[in-house]
C-alpha positions in Angstrom: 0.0 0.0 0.0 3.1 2.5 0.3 2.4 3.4 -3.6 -1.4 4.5 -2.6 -1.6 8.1 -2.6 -3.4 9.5 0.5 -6.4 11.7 -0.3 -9.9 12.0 -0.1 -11.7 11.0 -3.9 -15.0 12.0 -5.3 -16.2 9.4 -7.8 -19.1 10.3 -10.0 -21.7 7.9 -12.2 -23.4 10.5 -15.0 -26.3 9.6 -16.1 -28.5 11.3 -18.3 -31.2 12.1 -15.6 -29.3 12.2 -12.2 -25.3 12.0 -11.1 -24.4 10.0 -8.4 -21.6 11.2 -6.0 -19.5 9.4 -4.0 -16.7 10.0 -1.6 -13.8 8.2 0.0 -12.0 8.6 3.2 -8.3 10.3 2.8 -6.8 6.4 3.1 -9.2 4.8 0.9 -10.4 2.5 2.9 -14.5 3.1 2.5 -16.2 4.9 -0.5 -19.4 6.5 1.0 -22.7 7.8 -0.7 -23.0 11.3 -0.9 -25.9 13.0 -2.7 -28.0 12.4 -6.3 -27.8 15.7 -8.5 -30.1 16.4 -11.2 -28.6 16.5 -13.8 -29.1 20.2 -15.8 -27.2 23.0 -16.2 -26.3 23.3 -12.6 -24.6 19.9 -12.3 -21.0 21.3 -12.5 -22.0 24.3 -10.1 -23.0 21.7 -7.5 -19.9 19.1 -8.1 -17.7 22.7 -7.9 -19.4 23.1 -3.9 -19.0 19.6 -3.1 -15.5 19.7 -4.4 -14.7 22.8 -2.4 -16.2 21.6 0.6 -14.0 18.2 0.2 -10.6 19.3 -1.1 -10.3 15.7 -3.2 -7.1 14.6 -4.3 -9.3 13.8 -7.7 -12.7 13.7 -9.0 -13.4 9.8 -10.9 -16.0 10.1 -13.6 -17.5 6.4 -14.9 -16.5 6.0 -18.1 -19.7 3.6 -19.4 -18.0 1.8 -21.9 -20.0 -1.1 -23.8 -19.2 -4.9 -22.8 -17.0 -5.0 -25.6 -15.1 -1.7 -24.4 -16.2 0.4 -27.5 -17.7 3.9 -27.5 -21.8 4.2 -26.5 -23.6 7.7 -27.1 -23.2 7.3 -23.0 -19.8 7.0 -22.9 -19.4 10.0 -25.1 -21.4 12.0 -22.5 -19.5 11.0 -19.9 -16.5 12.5 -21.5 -17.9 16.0 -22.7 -19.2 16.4 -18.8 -15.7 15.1 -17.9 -14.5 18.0 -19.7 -16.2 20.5 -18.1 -15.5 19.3 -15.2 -12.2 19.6 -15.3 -12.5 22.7 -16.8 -14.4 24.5 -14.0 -13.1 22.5 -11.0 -9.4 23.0 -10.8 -8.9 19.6 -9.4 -7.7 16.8 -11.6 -10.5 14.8 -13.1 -9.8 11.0 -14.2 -12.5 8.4 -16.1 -12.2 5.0 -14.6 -14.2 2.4 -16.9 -17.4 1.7 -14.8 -18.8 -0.6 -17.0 -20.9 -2.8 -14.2 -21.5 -0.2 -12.0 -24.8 -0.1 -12.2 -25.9 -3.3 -13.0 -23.7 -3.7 -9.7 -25.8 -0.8 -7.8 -29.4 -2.6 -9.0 -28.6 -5.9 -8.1 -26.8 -5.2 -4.4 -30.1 -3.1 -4.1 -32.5 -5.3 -5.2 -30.1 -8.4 -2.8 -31.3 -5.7 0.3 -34.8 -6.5 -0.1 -35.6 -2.6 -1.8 -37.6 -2.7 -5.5 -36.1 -0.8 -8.3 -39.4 1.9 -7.8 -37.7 2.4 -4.4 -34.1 2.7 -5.3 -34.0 5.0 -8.2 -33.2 8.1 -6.0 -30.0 6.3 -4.7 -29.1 4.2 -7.3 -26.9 6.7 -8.7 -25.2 7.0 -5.7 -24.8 3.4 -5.2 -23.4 3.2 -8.6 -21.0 6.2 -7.9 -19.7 4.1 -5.2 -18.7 1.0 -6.8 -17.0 2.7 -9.1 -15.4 4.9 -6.5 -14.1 1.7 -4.6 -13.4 -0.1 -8.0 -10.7 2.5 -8.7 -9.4 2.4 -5.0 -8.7 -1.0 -5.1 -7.2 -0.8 -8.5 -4.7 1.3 -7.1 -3.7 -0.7 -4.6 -3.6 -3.3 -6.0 -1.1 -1.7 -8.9 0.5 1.4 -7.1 -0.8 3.2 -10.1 -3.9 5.7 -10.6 -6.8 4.7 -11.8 -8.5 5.6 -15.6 -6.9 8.0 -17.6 -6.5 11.6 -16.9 -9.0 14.2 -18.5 -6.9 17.3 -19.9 -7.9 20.6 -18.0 -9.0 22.9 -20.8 -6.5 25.5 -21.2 -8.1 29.4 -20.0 -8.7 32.1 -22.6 -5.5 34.6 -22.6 
């Protein structure tokens, strides 16, 4: 574990409705729920409040790619917000594939005894945090970070 770099994480699961936040403890041991944001024009605004009230080492956005690892129109998505993200944040933003995330998130759900009807306010959440824990253990387990960096967009001289 001497190669994991110590620092609270966000992880985030973009949907096309709501995006699920996550967070992680500054060792990495627990990814936690946070909130479900609407997703609209004020998504990055919120993220931007969240960050600032976390100071993460790094924001993780899912990257859905499709079973066979190609591009989706999803996965596309999750790069443009990605983008902006990293753009408007000032923290360094990485995609880490998520590609079971949510499949994850419904079935440990549904395995709790709660309906789908019942869980779509959190599922995005759930979701954010297997992703979230995903990447953690996939950088213990290598010493290396996570998904590939997203390029902050250079400012306008």
């Amino acid at each position: 574990m001497s190669d994991f770099r110590r620092g609270v994480r966000l992880g985030v699961d973009v949907g096309r409705a709501r995006i699920g936040v996550a967070r992680c403890d500054p060792d990495g041991l627990l990814a936690t729920p946070v909130e479900t944001i609407p997703r609209s024009d004020a998504s990055i605004s919120r993220l931007r409040e969240l960050i600032a009230e976390d100071e993460p080492l790094e924001v993780l956005v899912g990257l859905p790619l499709s079973l066979s690892g190609g591009d989706t129109p999803s996965t596309t998505d999750a790069r443009d917000f990605a983008a902006a993200l990293a753009a408007a944040s000032g923290v360094p933003v990485r995609l880490v594939d998520e590609r079971l995330s949510t499949v994850s998130a419904h079935a440990a759900l549904r395995d709790s005894g709660r309906t789908q009807r019942s869980s779509r306010s959190i599922v995005d959440q759930v979701a954010a945090v297997v992703l979230l824990q995903q990447a953690l253990d996939v950088e213990k387990s290598t010493g290396r970070p996570p998904g590939l960096p997203v390029p902050a967009a250079e400012e306008p001289a």
